[in-house]
Each structure stands twice: as structure tokens, then as C-alpha cells.
N, C-alpha and C positions, 0 to 999 in steps of 0.2 A: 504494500500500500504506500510506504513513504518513497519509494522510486518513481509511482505511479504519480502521486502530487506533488516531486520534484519535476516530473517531466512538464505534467500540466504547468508548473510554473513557469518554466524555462520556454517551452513553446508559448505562453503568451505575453513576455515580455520580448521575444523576435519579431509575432506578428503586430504588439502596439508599438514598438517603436518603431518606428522606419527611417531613424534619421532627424536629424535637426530640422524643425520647423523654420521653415523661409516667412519672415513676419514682414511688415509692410509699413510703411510712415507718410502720413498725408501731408505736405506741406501747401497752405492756403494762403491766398493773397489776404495781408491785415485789416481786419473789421470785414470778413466774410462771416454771410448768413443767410440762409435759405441748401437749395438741393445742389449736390452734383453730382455728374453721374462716371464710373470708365464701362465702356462701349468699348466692345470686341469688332477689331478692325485689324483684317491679315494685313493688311499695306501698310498697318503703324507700326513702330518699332516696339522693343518690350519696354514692360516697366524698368528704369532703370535700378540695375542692385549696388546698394551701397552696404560695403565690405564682404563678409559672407555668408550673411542669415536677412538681409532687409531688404527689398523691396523700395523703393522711393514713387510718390505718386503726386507729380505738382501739380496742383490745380489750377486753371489758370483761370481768369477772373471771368470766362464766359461757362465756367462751371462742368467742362466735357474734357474728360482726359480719353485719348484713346489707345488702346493697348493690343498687341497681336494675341494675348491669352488671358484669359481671367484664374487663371490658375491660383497664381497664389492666393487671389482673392476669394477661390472656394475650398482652398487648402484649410486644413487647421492652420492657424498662426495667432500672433498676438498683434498690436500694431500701438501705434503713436500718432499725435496727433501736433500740428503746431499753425496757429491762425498765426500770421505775422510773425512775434516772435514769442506767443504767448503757448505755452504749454498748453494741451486738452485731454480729455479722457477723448477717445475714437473704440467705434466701434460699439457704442452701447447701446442695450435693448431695454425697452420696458420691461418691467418686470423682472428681469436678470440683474439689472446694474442700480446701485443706489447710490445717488449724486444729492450734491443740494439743487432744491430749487433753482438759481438763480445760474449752474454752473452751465456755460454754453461749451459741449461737446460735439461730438462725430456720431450722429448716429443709426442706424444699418435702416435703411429706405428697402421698399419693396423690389424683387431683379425679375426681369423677364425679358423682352425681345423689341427692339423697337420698332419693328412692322413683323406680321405672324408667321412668315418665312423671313425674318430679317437678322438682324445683329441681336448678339445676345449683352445686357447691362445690368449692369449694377447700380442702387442709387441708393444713395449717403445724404444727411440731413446736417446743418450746422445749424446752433442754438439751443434754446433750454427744454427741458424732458416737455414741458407745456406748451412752449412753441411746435415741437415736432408731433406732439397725440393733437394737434388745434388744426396739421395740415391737411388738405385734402388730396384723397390719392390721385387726383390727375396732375397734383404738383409735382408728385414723381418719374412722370414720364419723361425721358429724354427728350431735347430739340434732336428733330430730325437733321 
């Protein structure tokens, strides 16, 4: 029996680790607020990685970043956030993350397709947990 729940062991820390999680770091034009989105585009280049585990994603003031894969972005990872030059939580969900009030973060918008055979995207929210439950889902759809 204890060989048997050494193996069990040993096989499931092979199959959950796979490797260093590849995390990701939004960086936004100063006093950004509202949606944006990265849009899967073979003709863009990747996200750019900075060092050996990040990911870098600059936002640029019209709110569409576009990227050849959304990979890391459906990968597990962790990620970071920074408006200008101010620090933010990224990535949070209702119900999952507990922030104050008033704290304007990154937080995970609805992903689907931007036309029903088209590009696949992702959309992200900037501002406080009450700004983002106040928005309405057509504010998540990408510019075409």
C-alpha cells in the first residue's frame, strides 16, 4: 500500500507541474479607465516576454492590443498591473478577489470572438469593483 501512495504521489506532482508558469504584466497609459481588449491577430507579433517567466502587454491609449496567441493569456499565470506609474491588482474577479472599494484595478471582462467566425479576444476592465458590476456587456465588445 505505501508504494502504491508513493506512486500516486509522484505521478501527480509530474502531471501538475509542467513547468514555470509564463505570467503576464499590463502596462496602461496614466489615468486609464474603462475596457480593453488583446485580439488574436496571426499578422501581429507576440506579446513581448520580459526576462523568463513575463509576458509584457502595453496598452495603448485606443484600448486594443493585438497579439499572434492568446496563450498565455488562457494559460494559468499570475500577472501585474501598472496605470502610469501606479501599481494595481490585475486580473480580479468578483467574488474571488477582495479589494477596497475605492481600489481601481484590472479586471477579467467577458472573451469570445469578434464576429462568429472571426478573431478570438479577450476583455479586461480598468477601475473600481463598482465601476466594473455598473458596466454593461456591450461595453465589452471589441472595436472592430
Amino acid at each position: 500500500m505505501g508504494r502504491l501512495i508513493h506512486g500516486l504521489l509522484c505521478l501527480s506532482f509530474v502531471a501538475g507541474c509542467s513547468g514555470p508558469a509564463q505570467s503576464v504584466h499590463y502596462v496602461l497609459p496614466d489615468g486609464y479607465r474603462g475596457c480593453f481588449w488583446v485580439i488574436h491577430d496571426p499578422a501581429a507579433p507576440d506579446l513581448p516576454k520580459v526576462g523568463n517567466a513575463w509576458f509584457q502587454a502595453d496598452v495603448p491609449a485606443n484600448g486594443v492590443v493585438r497579439a499572434s496567441s492568446l496563450s498565455p493569456l488562457d494559460a494559468w499565470h499570475e500577472s501585474t498591473a501598472v496605470i502610469g506609474t501606479t501599481r494595481t491588482g490585475a486580473d480580479l474577479e468578483v467574488g474571488k478577489t477582495i479589494v477596497a472599494p475605492t481600489t481601481v484595478g484590472v479586471w477579467l471582462g467577458p472573451h469570445g470572438r469578434v464576429d462568429p467566425d472571426g478573431r478570438e479576444y479577450r476583455s479586461f476592465f480598468v477601475g473600481t469593483e463598482a465601476e466594473f458590476v455598473a458596466c454593461q456587456p456591450e461595453r465589452f465588445q471589441p472595436p472592430r
